[in-house]
Structure formats: C-alpha cells, structure tokens
N, C-alpha and C positions, 0 to 999 in steps of 0.2 A: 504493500500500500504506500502509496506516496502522499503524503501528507503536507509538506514544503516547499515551497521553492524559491531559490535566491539569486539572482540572477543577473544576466543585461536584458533589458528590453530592447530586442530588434523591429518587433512591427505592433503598435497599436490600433485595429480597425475594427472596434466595440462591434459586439461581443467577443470576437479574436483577438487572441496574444501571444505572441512568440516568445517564448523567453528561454535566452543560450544560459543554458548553467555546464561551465565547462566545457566548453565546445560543442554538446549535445542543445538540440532547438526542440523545445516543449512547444506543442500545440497548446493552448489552452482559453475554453472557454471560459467567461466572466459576466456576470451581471452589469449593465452600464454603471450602475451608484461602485461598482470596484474601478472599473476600466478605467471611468472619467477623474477621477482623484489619484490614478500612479501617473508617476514622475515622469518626464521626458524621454521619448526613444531615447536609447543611448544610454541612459542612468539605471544603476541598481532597484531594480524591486524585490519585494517579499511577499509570497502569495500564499495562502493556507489554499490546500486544494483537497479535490475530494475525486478517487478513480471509480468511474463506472464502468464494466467488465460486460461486454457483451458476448455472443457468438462471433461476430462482425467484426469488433472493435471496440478499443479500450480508450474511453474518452476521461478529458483530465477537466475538471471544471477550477477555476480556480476563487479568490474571497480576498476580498481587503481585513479581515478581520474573522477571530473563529467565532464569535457570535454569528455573525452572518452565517456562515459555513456548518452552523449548527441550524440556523432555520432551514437553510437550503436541504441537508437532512431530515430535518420535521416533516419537511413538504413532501421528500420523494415517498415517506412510509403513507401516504395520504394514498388511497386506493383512487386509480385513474390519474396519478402525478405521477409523469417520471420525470430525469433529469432534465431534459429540453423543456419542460411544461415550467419547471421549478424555476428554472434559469430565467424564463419569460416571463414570470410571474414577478422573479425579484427585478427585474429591469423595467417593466411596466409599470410598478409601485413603490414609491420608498417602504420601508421595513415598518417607520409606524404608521402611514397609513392602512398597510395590510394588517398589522395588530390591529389595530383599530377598527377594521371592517370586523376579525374574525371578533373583537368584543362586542360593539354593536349588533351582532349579527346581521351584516347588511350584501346578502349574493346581490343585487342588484351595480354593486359597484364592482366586484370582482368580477362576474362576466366580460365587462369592459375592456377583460386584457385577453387578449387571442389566444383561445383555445381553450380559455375555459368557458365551458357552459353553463347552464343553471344547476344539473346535478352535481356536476364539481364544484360548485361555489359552494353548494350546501352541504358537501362533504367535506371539503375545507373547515366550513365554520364547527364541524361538530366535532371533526378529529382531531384540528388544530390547535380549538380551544385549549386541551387535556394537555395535548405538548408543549406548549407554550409555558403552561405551569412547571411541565416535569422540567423542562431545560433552565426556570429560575425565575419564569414570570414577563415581562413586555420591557421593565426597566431592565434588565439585566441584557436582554437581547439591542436594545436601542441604545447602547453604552460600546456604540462602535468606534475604534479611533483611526482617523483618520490615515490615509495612506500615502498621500503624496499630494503633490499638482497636478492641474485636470493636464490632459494634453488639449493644444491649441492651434496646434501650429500645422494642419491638416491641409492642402495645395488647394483641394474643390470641395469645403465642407459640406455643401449641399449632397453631393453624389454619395459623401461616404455617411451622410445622415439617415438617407432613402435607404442605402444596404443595411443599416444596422437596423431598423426599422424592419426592414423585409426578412432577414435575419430571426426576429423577436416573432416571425409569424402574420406578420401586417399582409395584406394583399400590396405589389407595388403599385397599382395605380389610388390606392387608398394612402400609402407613405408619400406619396408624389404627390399629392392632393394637401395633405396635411403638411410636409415642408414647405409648399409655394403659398400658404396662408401664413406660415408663420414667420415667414423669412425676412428680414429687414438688412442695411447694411451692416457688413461688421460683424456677423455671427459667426463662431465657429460650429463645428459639426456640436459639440457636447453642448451648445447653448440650442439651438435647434432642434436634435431631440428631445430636451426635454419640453423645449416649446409644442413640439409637436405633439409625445405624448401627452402634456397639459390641456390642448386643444383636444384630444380624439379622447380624453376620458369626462 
C-alpha cells in the first residue's frame, strides 16, 4: 500500500498529477480543493494517497491532508460510491459543505454533483452520517491544513478549466456552457472552476 508521497511536481492538470519521487513519475488522481492549493510545477509536494486495486489497474488517488483522505475513504464504503464517484464528489463540494448537507439531510443538493442520483444522495446521508462520527465528528475532518499555493500560471486556462470539468463527469458542452458564463479577464483555470462549479450548483 502506498500511503505517501514526496516528490517534484512535473504536471498539474486538476484532477491529474504527476509526481517524480526519485526518478519514478506517479500518476495521481486528486480532488480540485488538493490540486488547487500545491505549490508550483517544479516544487516539492506531499500527498497522502490512497491505492485502489482493480483487475484492470491500480489507481493512486492522492489528498492534501489525511482528514480528507479519511473522508475520501468514508465515501468509497458508501454502497454505489467508488473511487471516481468519491473523487467527484470531493471536487464538486468543499468538505463542509458536504458535512453539512449529510447533517441537514438535504439529497436535493448532493445530486447537483455528477453522478450522483437521488438514491445515492440518500444513501450518502444515512451511511455517512455514522462515519462521520466514527472518524471524530465534522470539526475534526474540517481541520485541514493547508498545502501549498494554488497553481496559476496555466498558458489557456479556459481549455484546461472545461477538461477538469469534463474530467469530474460534466457533459462538455454543459462545462463549455458554464466557463463562457463565468469567465471574465484575468482568471486563471483554478478561479474558473470554481466559478463555474459555483454557477452549475
């Protein structure tokens, strides 16, 4: 199990990450709230990761933080969540708003993120709740610390705003719809995202 990783960053293109540890290049998927807060290609990061082992292929997800990386886990024991689903869930919602929905009990907001439907929200809110407590409660999980600087410095932020989007499960012509509403001068890709998610929730 790999659990770590420390490395250089050679490619940022949320939810994707490269990262050379010792000359070896880790694939590694991430939630936008991890991607947008490490440091600049080039610089040392630190990722808590988690392997999922398939017949197919061994996918490496990786977390700014192991609170996150413990919800991410909560999420995948949710019956109809796997890790792609979990992954899309933590990039379409900050962490307390998704607490927040599962205390509220409100699926009406959680369907909002692609791919989940009405009976996975409401499975969410039942199974959730229970983990949430077992892992230490909402405040223990929302006591993430920070990972670095967003990255910014992206050539066409638009184009690589629509893949990360299309990535999380969007339809493209509904990502392409949502960055050309939200887009102003000046934005980079990680300010348009979240604009964009902002708008389509």
């Amino acid at each position: 199990m790999i659990g770590r990783l420390q490395g250089i960053l050679l490619e940022n293109r949320a939810p994707d990450l490269l990262i050379d540890v010792n000359g070896v290049g880790y694939d590694v998927q991430a939630p936008l709230s991890t991607a947008f807060k490490l440091p600049p290609v080039g610089q040392t990061v630190v990722v808590h990761t988690h392997l999922a082992v398939r017949e197919d292929a061994h996918l490496l997800f990786g977390f700014g933080s192991q609170q996150e990386r413990s919800l991410f886990r909560a999420l995948i024991k949710t019956s109809g969540v796997g890790p792609k689903l979990a992954l899309a869930i933590l990039s379409g919602m900050e962490p307390d708003r998704f607490i927040q929905c599962i205390h509220d009990e409100d699926p009406s907001t959680l369907v909002k993120i692609p791919g989940v439907g009405k009976k996975t929200a409401e499975r969410l809110i039942i199974e959730m709740r229970d983990r949430i407590n077992d892992l230490g409660g909402a405040e223990r999980l929302l006591a993430m610390p920070a990972v670095g600087q967003a990255v910014s410095d992206e050539p066409r932020p638009e184009e690589d705003a629509e893949s990360a989007l299309v990535a999380l499960g969007y339809k493209p012509v509904q990502a392409a719809k949502a960055i050309a509403r939200v887009t102003e001068p000046g934005m980079d890709s990680q300010s348009l995202i979240r604009a964009a998610l902002k708008h389509m929730m």
